[in-house]
C-alpha positions in Angstrom: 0.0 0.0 0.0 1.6 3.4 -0.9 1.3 6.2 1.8 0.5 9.5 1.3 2.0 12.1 2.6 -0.2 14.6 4.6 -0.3 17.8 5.8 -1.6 18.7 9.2 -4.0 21.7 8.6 -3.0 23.1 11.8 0.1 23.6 9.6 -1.3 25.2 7.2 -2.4 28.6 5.9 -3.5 30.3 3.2 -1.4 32.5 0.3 -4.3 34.1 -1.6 -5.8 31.2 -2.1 -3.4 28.5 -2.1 -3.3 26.6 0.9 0.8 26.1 1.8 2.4 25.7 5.3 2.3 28.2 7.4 6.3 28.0 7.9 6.2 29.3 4.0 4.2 32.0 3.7 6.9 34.7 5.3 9.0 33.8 2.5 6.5 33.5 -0.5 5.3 37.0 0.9 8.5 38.6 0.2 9.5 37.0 -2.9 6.1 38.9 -4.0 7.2 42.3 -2.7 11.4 42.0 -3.4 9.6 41.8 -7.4 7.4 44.7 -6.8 9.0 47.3 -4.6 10.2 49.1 -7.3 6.7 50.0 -8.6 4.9 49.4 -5.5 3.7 53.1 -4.9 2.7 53.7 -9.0 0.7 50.9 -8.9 -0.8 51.7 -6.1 -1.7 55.2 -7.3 -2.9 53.3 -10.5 -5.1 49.9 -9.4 -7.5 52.6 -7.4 -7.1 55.5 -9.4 -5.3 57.3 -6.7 -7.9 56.8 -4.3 -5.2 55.1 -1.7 -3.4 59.1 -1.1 -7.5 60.3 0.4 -7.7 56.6 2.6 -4.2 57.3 3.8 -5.3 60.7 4.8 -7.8 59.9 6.7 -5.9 57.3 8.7 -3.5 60.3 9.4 -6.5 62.3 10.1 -7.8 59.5 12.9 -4.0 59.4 14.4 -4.6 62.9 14.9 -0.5 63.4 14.8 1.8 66.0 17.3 4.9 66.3 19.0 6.2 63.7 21.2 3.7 60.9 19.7 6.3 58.0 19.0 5.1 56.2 15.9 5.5 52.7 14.8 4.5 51.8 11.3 4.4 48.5 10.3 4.9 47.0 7.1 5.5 50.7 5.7 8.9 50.1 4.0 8.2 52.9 1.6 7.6 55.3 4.2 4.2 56.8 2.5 2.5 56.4 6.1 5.6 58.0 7.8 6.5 60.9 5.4 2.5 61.9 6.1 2.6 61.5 9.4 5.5 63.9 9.8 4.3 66.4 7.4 0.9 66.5 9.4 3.1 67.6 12.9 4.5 64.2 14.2 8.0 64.0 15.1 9.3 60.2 15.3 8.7 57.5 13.4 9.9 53.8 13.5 9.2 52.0 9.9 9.6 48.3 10.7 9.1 46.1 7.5 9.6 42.3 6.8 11.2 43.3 3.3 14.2 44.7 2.9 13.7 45.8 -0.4 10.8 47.9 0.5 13.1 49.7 3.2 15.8 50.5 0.7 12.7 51.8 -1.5 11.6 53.9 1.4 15.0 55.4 2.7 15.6 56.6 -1.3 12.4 58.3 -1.3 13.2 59.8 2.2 16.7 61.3 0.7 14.7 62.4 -2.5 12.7 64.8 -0.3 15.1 66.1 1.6 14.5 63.8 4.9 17.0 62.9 6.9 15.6 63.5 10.6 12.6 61.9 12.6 12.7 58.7 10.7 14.1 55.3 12.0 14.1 52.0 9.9 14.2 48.3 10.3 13.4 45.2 8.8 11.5 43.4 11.0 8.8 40.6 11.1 5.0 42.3 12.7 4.5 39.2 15.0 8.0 39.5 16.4 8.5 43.2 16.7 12.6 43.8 17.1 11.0 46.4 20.1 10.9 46.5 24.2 7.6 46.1 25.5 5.8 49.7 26.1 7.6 51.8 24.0 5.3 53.2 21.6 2.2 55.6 21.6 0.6 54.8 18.5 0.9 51.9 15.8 0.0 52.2 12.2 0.0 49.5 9.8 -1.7 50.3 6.4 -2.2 47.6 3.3 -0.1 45.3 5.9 -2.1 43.3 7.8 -3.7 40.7 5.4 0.0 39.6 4.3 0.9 38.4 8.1 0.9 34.8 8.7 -0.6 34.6 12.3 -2.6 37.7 12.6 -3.6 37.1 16.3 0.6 37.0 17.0 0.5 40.4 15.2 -2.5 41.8 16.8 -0.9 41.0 20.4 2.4 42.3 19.7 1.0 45.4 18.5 -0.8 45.6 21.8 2.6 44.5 23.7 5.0 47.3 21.9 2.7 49.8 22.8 1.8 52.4 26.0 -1.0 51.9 28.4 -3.2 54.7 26.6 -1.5 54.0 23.1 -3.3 53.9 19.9 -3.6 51.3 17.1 -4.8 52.0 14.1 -5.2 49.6 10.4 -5.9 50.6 6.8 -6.5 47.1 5.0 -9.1 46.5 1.9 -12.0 44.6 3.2 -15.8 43.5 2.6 -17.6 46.1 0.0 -20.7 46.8 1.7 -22.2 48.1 -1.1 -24.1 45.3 -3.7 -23.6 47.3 -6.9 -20.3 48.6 -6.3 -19.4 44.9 -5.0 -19.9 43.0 -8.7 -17.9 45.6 -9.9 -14.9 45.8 -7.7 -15.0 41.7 -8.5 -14.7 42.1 -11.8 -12.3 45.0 -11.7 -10.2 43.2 -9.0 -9.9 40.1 -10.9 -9.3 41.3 -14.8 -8.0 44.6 -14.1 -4.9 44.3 -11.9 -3.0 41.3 -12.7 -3.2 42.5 -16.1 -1.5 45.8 -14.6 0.7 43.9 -12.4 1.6 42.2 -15.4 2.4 45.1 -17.9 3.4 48.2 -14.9 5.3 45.8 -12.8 6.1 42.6 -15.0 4.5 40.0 -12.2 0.6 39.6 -13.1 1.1 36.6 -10.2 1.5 39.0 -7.9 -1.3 41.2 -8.1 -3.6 38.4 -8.4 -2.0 37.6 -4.6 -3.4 40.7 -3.9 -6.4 39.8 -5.2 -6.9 36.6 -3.1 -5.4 37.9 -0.5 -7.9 40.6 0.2 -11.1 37.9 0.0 -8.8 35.7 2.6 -8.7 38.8 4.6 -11.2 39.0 7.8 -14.0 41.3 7.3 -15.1 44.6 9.8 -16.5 42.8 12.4 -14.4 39.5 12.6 -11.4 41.8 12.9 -12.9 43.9 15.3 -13.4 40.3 17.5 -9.7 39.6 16.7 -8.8 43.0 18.8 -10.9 42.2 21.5 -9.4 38.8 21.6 -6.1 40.3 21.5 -7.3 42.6 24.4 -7.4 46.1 22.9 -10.6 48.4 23.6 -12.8 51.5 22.4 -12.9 49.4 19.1 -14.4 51.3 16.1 -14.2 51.1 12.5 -14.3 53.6 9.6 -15.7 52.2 6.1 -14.0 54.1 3.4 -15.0 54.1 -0.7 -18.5 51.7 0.6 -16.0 49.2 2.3 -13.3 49.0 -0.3 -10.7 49.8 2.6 -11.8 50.4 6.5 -9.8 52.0 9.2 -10.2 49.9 12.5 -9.0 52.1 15.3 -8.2 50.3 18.7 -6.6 51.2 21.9 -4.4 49.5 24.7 -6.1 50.7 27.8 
């Protein structure tokens, strides 16, 4: 009799929506973005028409940003979260990324305009953050979220890196809530963008990960359970574009 091999699905998880082990996924995650960093911010300002700059500002606008609020971005490498958050009166930012392609990316753009205070970087993993416990008043972690193996790991160490009183606050594409504008983000999603991804930044595979990646993704309220599981409070989310993208702010009390 011939034995199969098997995988326990305790060991598994999903990338898009291929199931692969869950020891893997760290690693197929940046071999997508070491392809793309390059093009990572024109594409974004091209899959949703620019629309990304106005969701962006309005997380900035919920982090209400000032002097002597100590930042951690997560899974920022190109520093489009931190440059806005200093530009809108904060003084200290931390970009941690898992990529370090994406943090050269960033650092170039921070020379380019004339940067070169405020900003710390380091490549670093969101469920193991390379920081002491309490340190930081606020975490961000925009478009970042959905590409983290264990999200619960990532959750808690957000809540562990931060102050009693600190803020966290997520901008990730989630469920439309919309039915007419639902059946057309599908079929924009799914025809539109790897054929970008394909001809802006030569890897159609990876923008259908992106695709696959956002269905996988929890939706409002099941990631509003996964921060009360993870033990943050005054839990409210922001629905942007019908749902496209949402804003869930939290806080470590």
């Amino acid at each position: 009799m011939t034995q199969r091999n098997t995988i326990d699905p305790a060991q598994t998880t999903h990338f898009g929506f291929r199931t692969v082990e869950r020891n893997e996924k760290a690693r197929l995650v940046r071999d997508v973005f070491d392809t793309v960093a390059p093009r990572y911010d024109l594409m974004n300002d091209l899959m949703s028409w620019g629309v990304h700059r106005l969701w962006k500002t309005a997380l900035i606008d919920r982090l209400k940003p000032r002097p002597g609020l100590r930042l951690i971005d997560v899974a920022g490498g190109t520093g489009d979260i931190a440059f806005r958050y200093l530009n809108a009166g904060g003084d200290e930012a931390v970009i941690c990324d898992i990529n370090a392609e994406m943090i050269s990316v960033g650092r170039n753009r921070a020379l380019d305009r004339g940067i070169t205070k405020g900003l710390g970087w380091m490549v670093g993993n969101a469920e193991a953050l390379p920081l002491p416990d309490s340190t930081m008043d606020a975490y961000t972690i925009a478009f970042g979220l959905r590409n983290v193996t264990d999200i619960d790991r990532a959750l808690r160490e957000a809540r562990r890196v931060l102050k009693p009183g600190g803020q966290f606050l997520c901008l990730e594409f989630s469920k439309v809530i919309l039915p007419l504008l639902s059946d057309f983000y599908d079929r924009y999603s799914f025809s539109v963008l790897p054929a970008l991804g394909a001809k802006i930044a030569g890897d159609p595979g990876a923008y259908q990960y992106l695709v696959e990646s956002i269905r996988k993704f929890p939706d409002q309220n099941a990631l509003c359970d996964r921060l009360s599981d993870a033990k943050f409070e005054r839990i409210a989310v922001q629905n942007l574009s019908g749902g496209i993208a949402a804003i869930h702010v939290a806080w470590r009390i």
